[in-house]
MIVEXVEX-707420 format. One record per residue (C-alpha): residue number from 1; x, y, z; residue in three letters. Coordinates in Angstrom, 2 decimals. Example, Ala and Ser with C-alpha at 12.3 -4.5 7.8 and 13.67 -1.06 7.14 Angstrom:
BEGIN
ATOM  pos       xx       yy       zz  code
ATOM    1    12.30    -4.50     7.80   ALA
ATOM    2    13.67    -1.06     7.14   SER
***
This chain:
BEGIN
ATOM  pos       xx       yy       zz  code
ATOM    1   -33.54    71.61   -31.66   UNK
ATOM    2   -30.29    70.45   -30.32   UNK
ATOM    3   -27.09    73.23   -30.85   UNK
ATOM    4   -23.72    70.69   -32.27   UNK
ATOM    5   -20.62    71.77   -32.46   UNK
ATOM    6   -17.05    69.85   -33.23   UNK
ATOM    7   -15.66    68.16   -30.35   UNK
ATOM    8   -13.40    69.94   -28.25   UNK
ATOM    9   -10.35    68.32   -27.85   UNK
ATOM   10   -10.01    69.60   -24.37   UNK
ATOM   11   -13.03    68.76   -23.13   UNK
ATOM   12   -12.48    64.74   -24.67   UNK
ATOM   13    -9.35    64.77   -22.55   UNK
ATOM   14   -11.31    65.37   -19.62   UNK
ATOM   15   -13.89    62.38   -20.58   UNK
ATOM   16   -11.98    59.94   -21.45   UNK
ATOM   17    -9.77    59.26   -18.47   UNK
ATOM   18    -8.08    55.72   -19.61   UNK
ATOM   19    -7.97    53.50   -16.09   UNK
ATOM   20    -3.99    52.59   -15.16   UNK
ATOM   21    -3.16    49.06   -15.77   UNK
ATOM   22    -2.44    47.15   -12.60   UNK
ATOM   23     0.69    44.87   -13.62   UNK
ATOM   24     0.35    42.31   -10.45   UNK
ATOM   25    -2.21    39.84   -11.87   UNK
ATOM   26    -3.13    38.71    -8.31   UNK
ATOM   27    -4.38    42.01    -7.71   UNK
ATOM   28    -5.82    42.50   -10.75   UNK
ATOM   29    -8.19    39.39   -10.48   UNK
ATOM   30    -8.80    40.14    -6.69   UNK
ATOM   31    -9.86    43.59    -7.50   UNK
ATOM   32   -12.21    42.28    -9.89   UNK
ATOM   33   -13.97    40.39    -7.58   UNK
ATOM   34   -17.07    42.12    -5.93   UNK
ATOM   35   -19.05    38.89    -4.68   UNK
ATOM   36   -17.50    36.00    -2.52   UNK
ATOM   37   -19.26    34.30    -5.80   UNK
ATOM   38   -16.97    36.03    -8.07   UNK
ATOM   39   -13.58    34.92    -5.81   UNK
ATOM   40   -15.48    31.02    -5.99   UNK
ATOM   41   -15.54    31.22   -10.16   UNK
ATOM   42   -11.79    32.35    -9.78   UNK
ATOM   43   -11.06    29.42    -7.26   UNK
ATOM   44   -12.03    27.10    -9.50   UNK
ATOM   45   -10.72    28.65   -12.55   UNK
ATOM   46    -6.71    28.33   -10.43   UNK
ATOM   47    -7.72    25.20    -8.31   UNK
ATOM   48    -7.72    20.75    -9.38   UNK
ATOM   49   -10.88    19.96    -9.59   UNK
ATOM   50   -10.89    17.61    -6.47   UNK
ATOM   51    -9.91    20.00    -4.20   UNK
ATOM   52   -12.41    22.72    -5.24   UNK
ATOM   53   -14.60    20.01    -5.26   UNK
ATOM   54   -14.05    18.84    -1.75   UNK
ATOM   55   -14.63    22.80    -0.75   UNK
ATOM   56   -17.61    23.52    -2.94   UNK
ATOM   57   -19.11    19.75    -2.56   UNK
ATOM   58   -21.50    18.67     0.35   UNK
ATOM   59   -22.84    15.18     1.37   UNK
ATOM   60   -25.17    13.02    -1.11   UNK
ATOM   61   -27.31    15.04    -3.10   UNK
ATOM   62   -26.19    18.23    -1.38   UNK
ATOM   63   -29.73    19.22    -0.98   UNK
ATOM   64   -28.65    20.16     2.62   UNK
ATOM   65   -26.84    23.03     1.30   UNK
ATOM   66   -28.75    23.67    -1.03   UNK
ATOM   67   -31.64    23.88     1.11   UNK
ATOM   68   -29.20    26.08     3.91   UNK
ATOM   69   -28.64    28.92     0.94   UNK
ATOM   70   -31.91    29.23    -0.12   UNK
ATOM   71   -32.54    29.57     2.80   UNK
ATOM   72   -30.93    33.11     2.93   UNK
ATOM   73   -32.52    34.10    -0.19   UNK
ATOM   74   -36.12    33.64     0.92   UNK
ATOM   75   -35.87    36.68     3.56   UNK
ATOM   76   -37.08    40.29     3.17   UNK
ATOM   77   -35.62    43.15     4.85   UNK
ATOM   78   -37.48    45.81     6.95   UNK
ATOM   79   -35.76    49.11     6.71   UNK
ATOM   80   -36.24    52.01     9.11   UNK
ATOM   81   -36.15    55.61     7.58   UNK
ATOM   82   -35.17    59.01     8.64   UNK
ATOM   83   -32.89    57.21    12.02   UNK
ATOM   84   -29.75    59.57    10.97   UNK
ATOM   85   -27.70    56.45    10.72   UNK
ATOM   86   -23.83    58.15     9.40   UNK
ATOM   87   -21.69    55.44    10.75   UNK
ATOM   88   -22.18    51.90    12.10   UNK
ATOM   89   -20.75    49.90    14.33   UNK
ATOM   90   -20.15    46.15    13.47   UNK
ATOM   91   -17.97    45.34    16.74   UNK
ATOM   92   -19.54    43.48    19.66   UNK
ATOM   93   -18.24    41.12    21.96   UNK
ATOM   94   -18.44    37.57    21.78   UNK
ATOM   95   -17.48    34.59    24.03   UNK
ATOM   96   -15.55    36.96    26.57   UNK
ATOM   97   -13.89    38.91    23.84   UNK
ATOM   98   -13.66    41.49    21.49   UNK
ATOM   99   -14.43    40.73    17.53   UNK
ATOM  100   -14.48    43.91    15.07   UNK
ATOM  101   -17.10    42.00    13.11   UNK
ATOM  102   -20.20    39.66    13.47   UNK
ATOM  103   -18.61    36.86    11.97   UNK
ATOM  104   -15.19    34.87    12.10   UNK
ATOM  105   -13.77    32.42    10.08   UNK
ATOM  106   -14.71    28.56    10.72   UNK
ATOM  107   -12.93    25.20    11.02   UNK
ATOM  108   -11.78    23.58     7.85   UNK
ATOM  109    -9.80    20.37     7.29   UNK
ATOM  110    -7.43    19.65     4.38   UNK
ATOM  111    -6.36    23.56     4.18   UNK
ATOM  112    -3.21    23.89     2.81   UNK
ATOM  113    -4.52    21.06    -0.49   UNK
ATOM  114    -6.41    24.02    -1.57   UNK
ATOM  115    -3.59    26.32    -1.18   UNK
ATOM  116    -0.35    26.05     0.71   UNK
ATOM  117    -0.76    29.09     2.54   UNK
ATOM  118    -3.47    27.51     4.27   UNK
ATOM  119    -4.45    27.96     7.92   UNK
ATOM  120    -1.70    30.29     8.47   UNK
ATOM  121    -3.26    32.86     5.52   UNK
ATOM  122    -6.27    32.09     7.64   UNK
ATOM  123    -5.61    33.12    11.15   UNK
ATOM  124    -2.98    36.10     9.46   UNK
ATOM  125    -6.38    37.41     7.86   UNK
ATOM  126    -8.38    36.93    10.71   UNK
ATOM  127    -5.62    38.80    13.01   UNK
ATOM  128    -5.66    41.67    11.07   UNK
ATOM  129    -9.67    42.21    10.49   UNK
ATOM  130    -9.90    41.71    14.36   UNK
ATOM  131   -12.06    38.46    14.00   UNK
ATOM  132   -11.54    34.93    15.22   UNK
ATOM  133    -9.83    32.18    13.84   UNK
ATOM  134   -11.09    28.80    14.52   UNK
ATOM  135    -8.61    25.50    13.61   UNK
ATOM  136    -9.57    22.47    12.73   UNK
ATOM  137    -8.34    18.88    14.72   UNK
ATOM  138    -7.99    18.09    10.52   UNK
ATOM  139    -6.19    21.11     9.92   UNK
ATOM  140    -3.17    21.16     7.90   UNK
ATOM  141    -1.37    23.70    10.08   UNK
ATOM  142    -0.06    23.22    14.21   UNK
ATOM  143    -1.65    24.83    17.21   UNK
ATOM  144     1.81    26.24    17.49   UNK
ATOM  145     2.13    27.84    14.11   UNK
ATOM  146    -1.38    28.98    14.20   UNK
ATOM  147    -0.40    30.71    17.42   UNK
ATOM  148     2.22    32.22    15.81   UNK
ATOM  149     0.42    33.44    12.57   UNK
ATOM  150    -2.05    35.02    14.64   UNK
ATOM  151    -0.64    35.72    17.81   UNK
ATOM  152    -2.47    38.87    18.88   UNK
ATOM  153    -5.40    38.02    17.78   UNK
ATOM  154    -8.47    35.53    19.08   UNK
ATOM  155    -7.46    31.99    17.89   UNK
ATOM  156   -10.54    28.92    18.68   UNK
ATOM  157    -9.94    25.40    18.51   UNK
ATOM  158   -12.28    22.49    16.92   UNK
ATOM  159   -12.35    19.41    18.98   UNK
ATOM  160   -12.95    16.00    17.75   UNK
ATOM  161   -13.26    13.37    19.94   UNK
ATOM  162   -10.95    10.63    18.96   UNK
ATOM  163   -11.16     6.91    19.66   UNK
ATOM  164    -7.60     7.28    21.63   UNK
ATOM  165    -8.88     9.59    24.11   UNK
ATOM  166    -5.54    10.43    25.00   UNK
ATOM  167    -4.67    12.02    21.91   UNK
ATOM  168    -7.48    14.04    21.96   UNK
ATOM  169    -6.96    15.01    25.50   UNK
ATOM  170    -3.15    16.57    24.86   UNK
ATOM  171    -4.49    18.56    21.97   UNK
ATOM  172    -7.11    20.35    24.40   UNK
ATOM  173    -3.78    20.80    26.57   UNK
ATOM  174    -1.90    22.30    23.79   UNK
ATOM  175    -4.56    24.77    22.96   UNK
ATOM  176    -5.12    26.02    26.27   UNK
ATOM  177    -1.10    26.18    26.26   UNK
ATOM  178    -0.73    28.11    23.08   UNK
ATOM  179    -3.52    30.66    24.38   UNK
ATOM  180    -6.64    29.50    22.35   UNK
ATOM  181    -9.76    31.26    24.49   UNK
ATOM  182   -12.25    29.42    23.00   UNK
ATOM  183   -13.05    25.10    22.21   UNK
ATOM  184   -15.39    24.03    20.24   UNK
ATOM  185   -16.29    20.67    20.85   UNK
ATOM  186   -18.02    19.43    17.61   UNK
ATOM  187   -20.66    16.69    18.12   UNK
ATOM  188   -22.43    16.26    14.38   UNK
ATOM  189   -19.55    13.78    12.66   UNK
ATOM  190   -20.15    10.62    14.36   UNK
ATOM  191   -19.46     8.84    11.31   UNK
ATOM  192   -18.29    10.10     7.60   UNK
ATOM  193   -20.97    11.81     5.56   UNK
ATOM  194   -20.90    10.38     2.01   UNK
ATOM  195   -19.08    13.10     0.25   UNK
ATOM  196   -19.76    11.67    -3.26   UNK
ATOM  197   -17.55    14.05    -5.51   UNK
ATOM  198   -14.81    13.34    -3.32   UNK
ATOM  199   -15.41     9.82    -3.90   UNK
ATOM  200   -15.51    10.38    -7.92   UNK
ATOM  201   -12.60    12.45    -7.66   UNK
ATOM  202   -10.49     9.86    -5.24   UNK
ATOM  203   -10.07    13.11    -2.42   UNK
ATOM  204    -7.23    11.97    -0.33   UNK
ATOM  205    -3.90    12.73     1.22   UNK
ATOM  206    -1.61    12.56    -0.69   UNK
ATOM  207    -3.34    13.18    -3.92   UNK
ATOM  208    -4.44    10.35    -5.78   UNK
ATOM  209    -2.94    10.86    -9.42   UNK
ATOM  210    -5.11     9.52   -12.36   UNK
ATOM  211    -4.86    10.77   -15.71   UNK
ATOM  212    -7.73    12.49   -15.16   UNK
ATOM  213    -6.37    14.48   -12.82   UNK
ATOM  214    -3.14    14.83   -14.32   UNK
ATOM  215    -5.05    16.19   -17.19   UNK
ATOM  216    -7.10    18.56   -14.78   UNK
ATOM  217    -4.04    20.01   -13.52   UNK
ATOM  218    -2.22    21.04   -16.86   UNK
ATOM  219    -3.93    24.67   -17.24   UNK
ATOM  220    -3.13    24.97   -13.24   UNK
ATOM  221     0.28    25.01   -12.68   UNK
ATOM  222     0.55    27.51   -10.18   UNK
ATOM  223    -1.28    25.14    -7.78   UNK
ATOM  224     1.21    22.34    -8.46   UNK
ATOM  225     3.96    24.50    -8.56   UNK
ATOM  226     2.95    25.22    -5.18   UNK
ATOM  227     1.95    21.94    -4.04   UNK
ATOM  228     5.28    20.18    -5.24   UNK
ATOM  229     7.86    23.35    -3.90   UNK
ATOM  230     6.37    23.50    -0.28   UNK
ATOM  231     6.54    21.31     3.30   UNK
ATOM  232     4.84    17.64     2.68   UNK
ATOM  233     1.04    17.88     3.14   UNK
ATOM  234    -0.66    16.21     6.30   UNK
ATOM  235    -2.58    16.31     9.05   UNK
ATOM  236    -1.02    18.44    12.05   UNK
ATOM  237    -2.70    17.23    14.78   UNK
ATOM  238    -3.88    13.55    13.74   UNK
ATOM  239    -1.44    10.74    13.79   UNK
ATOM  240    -2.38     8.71    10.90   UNK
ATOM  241    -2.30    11.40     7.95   UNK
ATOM  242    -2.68     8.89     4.94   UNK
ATOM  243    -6.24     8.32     3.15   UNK
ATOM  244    -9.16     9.58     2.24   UNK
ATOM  245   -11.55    11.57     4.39   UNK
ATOM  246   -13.95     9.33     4.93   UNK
ATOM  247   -11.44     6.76     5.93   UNK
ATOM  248    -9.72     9.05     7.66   UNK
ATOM  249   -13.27    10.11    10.26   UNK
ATOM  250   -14.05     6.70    10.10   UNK
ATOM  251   -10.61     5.30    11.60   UNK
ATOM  252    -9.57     7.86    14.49   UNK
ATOM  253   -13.37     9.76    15.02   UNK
ATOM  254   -15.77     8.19    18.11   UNK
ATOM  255   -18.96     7.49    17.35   UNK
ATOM  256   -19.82     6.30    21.04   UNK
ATOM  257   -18.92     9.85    22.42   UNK
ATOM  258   -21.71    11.07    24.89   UNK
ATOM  259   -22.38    13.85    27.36   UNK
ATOM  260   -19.87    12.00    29.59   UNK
ATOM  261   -17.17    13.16    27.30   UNK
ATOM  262   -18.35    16.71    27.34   UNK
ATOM  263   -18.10    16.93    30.98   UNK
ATOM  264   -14.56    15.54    30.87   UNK
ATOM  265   -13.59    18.07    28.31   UNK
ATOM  266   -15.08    21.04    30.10   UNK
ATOM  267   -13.66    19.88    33.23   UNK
ATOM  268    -9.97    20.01    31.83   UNK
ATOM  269   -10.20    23.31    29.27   UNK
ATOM  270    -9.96    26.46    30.74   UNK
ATOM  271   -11.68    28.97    28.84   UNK
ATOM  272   -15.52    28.94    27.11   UNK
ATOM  273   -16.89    25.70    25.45   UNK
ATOM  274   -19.29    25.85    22.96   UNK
ATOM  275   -20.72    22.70    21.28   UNK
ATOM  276   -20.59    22.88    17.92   UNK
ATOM  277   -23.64    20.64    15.15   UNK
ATOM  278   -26.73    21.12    17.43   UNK
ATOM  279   -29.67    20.95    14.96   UNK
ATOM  280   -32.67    20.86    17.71   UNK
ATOM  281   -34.02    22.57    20.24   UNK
ATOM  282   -34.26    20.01    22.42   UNK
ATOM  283   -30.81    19.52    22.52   UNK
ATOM  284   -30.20    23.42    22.50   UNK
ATOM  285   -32.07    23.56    25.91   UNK
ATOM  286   -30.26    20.46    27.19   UNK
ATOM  287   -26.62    22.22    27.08   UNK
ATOM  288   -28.34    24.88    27.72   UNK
ATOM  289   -29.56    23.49    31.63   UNK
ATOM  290   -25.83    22.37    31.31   UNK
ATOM  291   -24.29    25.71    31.51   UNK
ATOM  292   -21.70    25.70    28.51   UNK
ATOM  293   -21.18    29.18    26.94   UNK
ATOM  294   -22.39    28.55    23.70   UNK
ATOM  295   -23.65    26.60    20.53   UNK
ATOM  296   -23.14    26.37    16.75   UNK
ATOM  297   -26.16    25.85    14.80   UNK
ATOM  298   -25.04    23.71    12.09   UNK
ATOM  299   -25.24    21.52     9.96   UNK
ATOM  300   -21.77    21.13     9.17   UNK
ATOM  301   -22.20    22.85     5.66   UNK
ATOM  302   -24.52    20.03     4.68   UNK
ATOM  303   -21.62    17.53     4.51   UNK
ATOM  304   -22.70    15.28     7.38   UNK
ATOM  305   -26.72    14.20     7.01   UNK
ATOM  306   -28.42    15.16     3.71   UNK
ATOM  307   -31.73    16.62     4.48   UNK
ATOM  308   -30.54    18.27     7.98   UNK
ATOM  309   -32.21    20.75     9.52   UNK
ATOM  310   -31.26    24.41     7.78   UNK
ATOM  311   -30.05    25.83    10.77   UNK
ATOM  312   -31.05    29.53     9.65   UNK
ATOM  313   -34.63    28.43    10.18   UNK
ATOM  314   -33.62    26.95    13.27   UNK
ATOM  315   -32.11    30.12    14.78   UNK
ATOM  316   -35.44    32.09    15.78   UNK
ATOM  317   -36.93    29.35    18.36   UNK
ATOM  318   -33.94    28.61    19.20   UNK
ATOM  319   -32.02    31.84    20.08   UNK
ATOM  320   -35.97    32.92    21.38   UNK
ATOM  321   -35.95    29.30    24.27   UNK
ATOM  322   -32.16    29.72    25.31   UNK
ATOM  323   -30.54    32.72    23.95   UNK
ATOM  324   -30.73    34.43    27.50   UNK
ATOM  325   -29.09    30.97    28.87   UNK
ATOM  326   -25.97    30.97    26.62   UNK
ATOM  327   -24.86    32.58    23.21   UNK
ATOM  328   -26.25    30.96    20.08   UNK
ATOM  329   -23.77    31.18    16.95   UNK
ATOM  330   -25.07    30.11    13.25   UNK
ATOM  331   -22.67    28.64    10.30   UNK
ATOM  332   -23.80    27.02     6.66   UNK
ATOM  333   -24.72    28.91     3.57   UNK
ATOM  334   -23.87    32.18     4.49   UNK
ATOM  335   -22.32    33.88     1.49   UNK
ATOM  336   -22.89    37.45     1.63   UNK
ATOM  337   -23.03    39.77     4.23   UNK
ATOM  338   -26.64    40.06     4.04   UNK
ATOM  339   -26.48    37.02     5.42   UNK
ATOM  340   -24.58    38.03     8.39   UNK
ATOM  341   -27.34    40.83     9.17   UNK
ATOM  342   -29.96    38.53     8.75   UNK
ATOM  343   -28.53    35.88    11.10   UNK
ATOM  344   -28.04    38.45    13.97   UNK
ATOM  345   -30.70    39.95    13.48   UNK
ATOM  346   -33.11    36.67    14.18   UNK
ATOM  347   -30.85    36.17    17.30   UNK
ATOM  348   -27.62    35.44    16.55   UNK
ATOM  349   -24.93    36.62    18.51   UNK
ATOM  350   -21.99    35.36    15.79   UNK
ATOM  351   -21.55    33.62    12.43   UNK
ATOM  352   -18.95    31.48    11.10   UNK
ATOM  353   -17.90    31.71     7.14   UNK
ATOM  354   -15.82    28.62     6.24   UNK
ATOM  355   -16.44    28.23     2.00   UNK
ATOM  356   -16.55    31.71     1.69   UNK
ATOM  357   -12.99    31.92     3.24   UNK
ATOM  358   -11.81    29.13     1.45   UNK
ATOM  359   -12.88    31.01    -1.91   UNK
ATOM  360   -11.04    33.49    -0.84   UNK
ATOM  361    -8.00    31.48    -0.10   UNK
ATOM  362    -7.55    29.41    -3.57   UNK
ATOM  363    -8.61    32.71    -5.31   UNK
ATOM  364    -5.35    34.52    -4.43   UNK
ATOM  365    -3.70    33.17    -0.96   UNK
ATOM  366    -3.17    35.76     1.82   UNK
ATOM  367    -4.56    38.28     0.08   UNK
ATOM  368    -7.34    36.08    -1.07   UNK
ATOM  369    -8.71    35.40     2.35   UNK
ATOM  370    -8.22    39.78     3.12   UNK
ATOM  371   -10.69    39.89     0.05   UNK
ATOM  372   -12.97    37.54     1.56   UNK
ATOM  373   -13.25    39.15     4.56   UNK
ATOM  374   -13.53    42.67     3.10   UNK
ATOM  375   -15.86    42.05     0.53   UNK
ATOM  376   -18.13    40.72     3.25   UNK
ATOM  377   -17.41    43.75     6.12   UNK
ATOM  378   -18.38    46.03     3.57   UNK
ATOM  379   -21.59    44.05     2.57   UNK
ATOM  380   -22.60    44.43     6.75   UNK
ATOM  381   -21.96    48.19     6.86   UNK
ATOM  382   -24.43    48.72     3.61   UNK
ATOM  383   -26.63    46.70     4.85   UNK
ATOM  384   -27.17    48.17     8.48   UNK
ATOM  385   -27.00    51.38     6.93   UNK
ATOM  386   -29.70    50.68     4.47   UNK
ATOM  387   -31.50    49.31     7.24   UNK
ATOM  388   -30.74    51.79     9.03   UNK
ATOM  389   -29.52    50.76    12.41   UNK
ATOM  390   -26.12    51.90    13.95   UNK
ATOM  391   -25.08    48.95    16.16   UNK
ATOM  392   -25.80    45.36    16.05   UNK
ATOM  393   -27.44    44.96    19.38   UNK
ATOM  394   -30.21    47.40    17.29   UNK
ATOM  395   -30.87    44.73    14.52   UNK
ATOM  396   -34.01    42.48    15.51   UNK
ATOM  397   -36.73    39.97    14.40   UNK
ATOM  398   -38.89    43.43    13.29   UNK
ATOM  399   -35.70    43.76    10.33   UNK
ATOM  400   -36.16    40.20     8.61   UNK
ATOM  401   -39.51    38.31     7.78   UNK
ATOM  402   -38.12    34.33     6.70   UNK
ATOM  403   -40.58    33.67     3.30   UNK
ATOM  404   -41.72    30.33     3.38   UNK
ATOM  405   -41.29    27.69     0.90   UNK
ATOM  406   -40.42    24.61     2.94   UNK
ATOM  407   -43.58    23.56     4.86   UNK
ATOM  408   -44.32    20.52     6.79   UNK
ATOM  409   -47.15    18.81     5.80   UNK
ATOM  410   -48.18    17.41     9.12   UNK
ATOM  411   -47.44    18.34    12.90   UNK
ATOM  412   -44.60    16.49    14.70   UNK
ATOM  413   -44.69    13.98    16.76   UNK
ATOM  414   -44.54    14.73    19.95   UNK
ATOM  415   -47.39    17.68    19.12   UNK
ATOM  416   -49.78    14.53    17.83   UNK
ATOM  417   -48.94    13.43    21.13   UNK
ATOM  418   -49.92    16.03    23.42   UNK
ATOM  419   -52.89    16.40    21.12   UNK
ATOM  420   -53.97    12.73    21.88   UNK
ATOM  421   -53.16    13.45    25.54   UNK
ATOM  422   -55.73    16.35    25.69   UNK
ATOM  423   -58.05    14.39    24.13   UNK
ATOM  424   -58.40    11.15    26.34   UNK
ATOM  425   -60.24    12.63    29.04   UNK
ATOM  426   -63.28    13.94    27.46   UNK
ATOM  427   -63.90     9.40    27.08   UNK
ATOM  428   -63.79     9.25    31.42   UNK
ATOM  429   -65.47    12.35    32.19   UNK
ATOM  430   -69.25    11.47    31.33   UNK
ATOM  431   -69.51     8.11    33.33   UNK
ATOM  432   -68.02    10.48    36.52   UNK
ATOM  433   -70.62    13.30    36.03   UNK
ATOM  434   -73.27    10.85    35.62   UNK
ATOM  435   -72.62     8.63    38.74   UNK
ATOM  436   -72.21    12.33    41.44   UNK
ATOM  437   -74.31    11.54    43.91   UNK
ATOM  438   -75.92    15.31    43.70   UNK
ATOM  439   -78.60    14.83    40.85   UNK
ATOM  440   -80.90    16.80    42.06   UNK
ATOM  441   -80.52    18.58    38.40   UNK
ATOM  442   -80.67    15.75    36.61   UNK
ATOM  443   -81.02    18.63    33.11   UNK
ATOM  444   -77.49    20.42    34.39   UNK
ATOM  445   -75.75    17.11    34.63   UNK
ATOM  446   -76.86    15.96    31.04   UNK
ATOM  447   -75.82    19.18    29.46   UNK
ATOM  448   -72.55    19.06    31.54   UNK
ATOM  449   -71.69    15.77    30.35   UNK
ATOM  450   -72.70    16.32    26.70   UNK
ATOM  451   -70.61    19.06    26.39   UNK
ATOM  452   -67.23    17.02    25.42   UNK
ATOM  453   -68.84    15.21    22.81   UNK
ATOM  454   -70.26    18.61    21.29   UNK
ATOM  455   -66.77    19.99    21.23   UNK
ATOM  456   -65.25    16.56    19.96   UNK
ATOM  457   -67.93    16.66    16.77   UNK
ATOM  458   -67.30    20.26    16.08   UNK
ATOM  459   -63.91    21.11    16.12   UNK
ATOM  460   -62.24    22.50    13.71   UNK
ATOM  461   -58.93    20.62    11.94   UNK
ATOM  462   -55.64    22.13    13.23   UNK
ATOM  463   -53.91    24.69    10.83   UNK
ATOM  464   -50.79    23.21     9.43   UNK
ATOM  465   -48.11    25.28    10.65   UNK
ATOM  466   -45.83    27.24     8.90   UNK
ATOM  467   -42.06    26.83     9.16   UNK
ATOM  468   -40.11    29.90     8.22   UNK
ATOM  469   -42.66    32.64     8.74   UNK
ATOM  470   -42.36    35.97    10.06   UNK
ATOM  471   -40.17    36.34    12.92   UNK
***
């Protein structure tokens, strides 16, 4: 039977240690936040609806995106036991350079309309966590001031191609001028994607004010407070900064730009290229035989072409054909640091968060974005050490097994092709047998010739195969 006894005052002291109240209520709600999910439900709890829209939102029925998460969800980890695993190390290098972590933060447009600290919150946070920073050509922020936010630190710049080549010419010069190492010329936005909420919400710069939005904004006025006490809001690097985005990619972007305009870019930028949207392995291998440094798989966070290719099933052929030629780097849906592990571990040498940043940002600013990034570091330690592996260059294809649940019902083409191609000769080869001028064995040269048609009644149908499997 259980002893009581009256509570000891001393020994209630001891239990109930009442937490101190943090007064800053930035810090309180930052704290708060374990998940880069939890800083997105305070994002859009402080941000307009068409901004966190424009963040959150991806092209027609978003099923890109959708499709890109899930993605990351249908994986199971392998974990290693008994390795003595203390510590791990997250750095590697990347492009020619250092990075303390296998991921960096990605180009955004619009910025600063989510919050005014914008890119320069961005590159501040990157500087410090000892990742890159990569602007946007639709940044909000100047290659100068980016420079100057971060100016230790690795800065990357997103290249556009522009109808007035010109322009986009002097912005590769003032990169290379301001000390950016790395260009990544992005090839997946020949026209606007149809970015429907934005189109509901009437996205543009400036704002478009409606009374719904005007009533959207009442129970945020921090963001308008904000909005309405800072510098004007445009485009830093694009000379027409009026309009929606659409309008906007549709006006100053190329869509004739071809490998011509690749070769002229390389030719003039001094440091690595990588290509940024490739969504095939054909086209992997192409740059590949072309020597740039590297590639983004993307899918430009399903806001270009609804129904893309998830670039996280992508990365395993991909990084398996050319990952010895050049480095293969992976963006869309990743939202944890899970995520991260998973992606290097199938091959990938970096990763590029942009959403999860931007979370970050319109949660809390500056120290939104350090959140971000921490909540996320500390997600990629756990996870190594659970799996138990001390460096990256130890994670593999034996640590992840991709579940499927997308499956194509029928081969593609060009494997119906070389199918058909096999095939044909066993039509030709009887006649040719037949007419041999040897028939002395007249019994050998019937079985010899029957034996295509045997083999042509008898096989068995293909096996559909499976995308996604294990690694």
């Amino acid at each position: 039977m259980v002893q009581r006894q009256f509570p000891n005052p001393k020994e209630l002291a001891e239990l109930m240690r009442f937490k101190k109240p943090t007064l800053d209520a930035k810090r309180r709600r930052l704290d708060a936040a374990l998940t880069i999910a939890d800083l997105r439900t305070i994002a859009k709890r402080r941000t307009p609806k068409a901004p966190f829209d424009y963040t959150d939102g991806a092209a027609e029925g978003e099923l890109s995106l959708a499709r890109a998460r899930q993605a990351f969800e249908d994986i199971e980890f392998h974990p290693g036991i008994l390795r003595n695993v203390p510590e791990v190390d997250t750095s590697r290098e990347v492009l020619g350079g250092p990075t303390a972590l296998p991921f960096g933060i990605a180009p955004t447009g619009f910025t600063r309309m989510m919050q005014t600290e914008g890119e320069v919150a961005g590159a501040g946070a990157a500087g410090a966590a000892g990742v890159p920073f990569t602007l946007s050509t639709m940044g909000t922020t100047s290659i100068e001031d980016v420079k100057a936010a971060n100016p230790n630190g690795r800065n990357w710049f997103q290249l556009y191609v522009m109808r007035d080549r010109e322009r986009s010419y002097e912005l590769v010069h003032r990169a290379a001028a301001a000390g950016f190492d790395t260009l990544f010329f992005t090839v997946d936005t020949p026209v606007a994607g149809a970015r429907l909420r934005d189109t509901r919400n009437g996205f543009s710069i400036p704002p478009q004010l409606t009374p719904g939005t005007v009533l959207n904004a009442l129970p945020r006025p921090a963001w308008w407070v904000d909005f309405l006490t800072t510098p004007k809001l445009e485009f830093a690097s694009l000379q027409s900064t009026g309009g929606t985005v659409g309008e906007l990619i549709d006006g100053m972007f190329d869509p004739t730009i071809g490998w011509n305009d690749l070769d002229t870019i390389r030719a003039m930028w001094p440091g690595k290229i990588v290509v940024k949207g490739v969504q095939t392995l054909a086209d992997a291998k192409e740059l590949a035989n072309r020597g740039v440094d590297g590639i983004v798989l993307s899918n430009h966070g399903g806001r270009q072409l609804d129904r893309a290719p998830i670039p996280f099933h992508l990365l395993p052929e991909v990084a398996r054909e050319v990952g010895d030629d050049l480095e293969v780097h992976l963006d869309t849906g990743i939202m944890s640091g899970a995520d991260i592990v998973a992606s290097v571990a199938l091959g990938a040498r970096f990763t590029l968060i942009g959403r999860a940043y931007l979370y970050g940002l319109m949660a809390g600013g500056r120290e939104g974005v350090d959140k971000a990034i921490e909540i996320l570091s500390k997600q990629v330690v756990r996870t190594m050490k659970l799996l138990e592996v001390q460096t990256l260059d130890e994670l593999g294809p034996q640590h992840v097994t991709q579940l499927a649940r997308l499956t194509p019902i029928a081969r593609p083409v060009q494997d119906a092709a070389a199918q058909a191609a096999s095939a044909a000769p066993t039509t030709v080869r009887a006649p040719r047998a037949a007419a041999k001028p040897a028939a002395a064995k007249p019994t050998a040269t019937k079985t010899a010739a029957a034996k295509p048609a045997a083999a042509k009644t008898s096989s068995k149908p293909t096996a559909k195969p499976r995308t996604g499997a294990k690694s």
